[in-house]
C-alpha positions as CSV (number, residue, x, y, z in Angstrom):
1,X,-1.6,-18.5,11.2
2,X,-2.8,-15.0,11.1
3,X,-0.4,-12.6,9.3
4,X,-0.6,-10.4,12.1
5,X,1.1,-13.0,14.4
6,X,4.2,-12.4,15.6
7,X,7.3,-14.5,14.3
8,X,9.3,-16.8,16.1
9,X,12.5,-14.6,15.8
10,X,13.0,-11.4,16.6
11,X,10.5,-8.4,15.1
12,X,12.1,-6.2,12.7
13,X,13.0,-2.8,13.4
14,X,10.4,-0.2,12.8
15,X,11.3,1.9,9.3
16,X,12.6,5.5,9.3
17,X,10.6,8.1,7.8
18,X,13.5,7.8,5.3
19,X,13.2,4.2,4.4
20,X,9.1,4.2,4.4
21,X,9.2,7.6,1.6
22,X,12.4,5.4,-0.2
23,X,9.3,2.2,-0.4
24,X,6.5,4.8,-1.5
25,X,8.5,5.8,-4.1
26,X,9.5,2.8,-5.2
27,X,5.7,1.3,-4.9
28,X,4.2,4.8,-6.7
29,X,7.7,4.4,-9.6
30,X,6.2,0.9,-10.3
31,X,2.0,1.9,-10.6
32,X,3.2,4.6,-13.0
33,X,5.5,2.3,-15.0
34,X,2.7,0.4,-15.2
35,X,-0.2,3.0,-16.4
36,X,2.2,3.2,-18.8
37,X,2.9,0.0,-20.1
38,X,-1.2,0.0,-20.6
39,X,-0.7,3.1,-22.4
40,X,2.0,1.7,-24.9
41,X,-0.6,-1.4,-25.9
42,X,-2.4,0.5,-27.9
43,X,-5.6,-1.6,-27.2
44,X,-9.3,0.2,-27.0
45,X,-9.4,2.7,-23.9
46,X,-13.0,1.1,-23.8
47,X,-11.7,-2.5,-23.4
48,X,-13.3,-3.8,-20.0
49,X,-9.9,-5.5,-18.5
50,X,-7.6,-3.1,-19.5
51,X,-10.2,-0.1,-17.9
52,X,-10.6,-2.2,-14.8
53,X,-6.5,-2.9,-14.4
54,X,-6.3,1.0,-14.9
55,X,-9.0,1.7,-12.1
56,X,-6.8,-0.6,-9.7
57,X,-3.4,1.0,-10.6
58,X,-5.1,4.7,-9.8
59,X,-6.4,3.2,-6.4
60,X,-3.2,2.0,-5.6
61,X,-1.7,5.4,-6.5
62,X,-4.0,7.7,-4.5
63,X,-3.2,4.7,-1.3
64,X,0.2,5.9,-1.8
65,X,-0.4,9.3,-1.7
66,X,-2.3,8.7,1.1
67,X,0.7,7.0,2.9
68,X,2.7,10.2,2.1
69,X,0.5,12.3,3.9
70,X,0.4,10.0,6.8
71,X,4.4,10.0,7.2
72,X,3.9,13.8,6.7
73,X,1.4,13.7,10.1
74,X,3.4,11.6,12.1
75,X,0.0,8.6,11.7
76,X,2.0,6.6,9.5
77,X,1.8,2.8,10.4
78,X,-0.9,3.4,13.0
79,X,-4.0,1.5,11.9
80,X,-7.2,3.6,10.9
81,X,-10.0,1.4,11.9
82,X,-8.4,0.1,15.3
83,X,-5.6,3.3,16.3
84,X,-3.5,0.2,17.0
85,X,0.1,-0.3,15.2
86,X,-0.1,-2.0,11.5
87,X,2.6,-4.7,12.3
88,X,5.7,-3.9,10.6
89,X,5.9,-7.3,8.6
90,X,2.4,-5.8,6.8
91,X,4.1,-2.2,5.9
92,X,7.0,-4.0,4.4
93,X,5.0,-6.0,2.5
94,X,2.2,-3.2,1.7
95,X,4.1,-0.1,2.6
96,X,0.8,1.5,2.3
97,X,-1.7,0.1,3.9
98,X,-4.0,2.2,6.3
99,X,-5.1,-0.9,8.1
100,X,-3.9,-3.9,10.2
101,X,-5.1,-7.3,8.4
102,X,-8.4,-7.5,11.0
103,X,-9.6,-3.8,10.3
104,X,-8.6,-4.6,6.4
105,X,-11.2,-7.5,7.0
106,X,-13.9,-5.5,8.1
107,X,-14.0,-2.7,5.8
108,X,-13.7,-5.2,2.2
109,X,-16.6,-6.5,3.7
């Protein structure tokens, strides 16, 4: 079953603006508590793990940002690759995603 299939029950609701910045934040609080905790292990800055975990948090943080300046635009939830709507059961799970699960497909490619 495709993730972007809809549900047997009813759909829910699209966010606010208000709710969408309250998941950002949340999602950015966490990345940065994060960084953090990598900073607090004190291992080697060189070590390949811990530089390629810190390389994935920063990704995720500028994807946020991102998402903030989409909300900002009034694009927010509408798909880059396709213009169509990111199902809302993909923005609650990744509040900031710029792609529907197809168009997410063809650009990891």
């Amino acid at each position: 079953m495709s993730v972007d299939a809809p549900l047997t029950g009813p759909r829910p609701e699209r966010m606010t603006a208000h709710d969408v910045r309250r998941r950002l934040e949340h999602a950015r609080s966490t990345r940065l508590t994060q960084l953090h905790a990598l900073d607090e292990t004190g291992q080697s800055v060189d070590d390949h793990l811990m530089s390629m975990q810190r390389a994935a948090i920063e990704r995720v943080l500028k994807e946020i940002d991102e998402a903030f300046a989409r909300v900002e635009d009034g694009t927010y939830g509408t798909c880059l690759g396709c213009a169509d709507p990111v199902p809302a059961e993909r923005l609650e799970i990744l509040p900031y995603t710029p792609y529907c699960v197809a168009c997410q497909r063809r650009v990891a490619a």
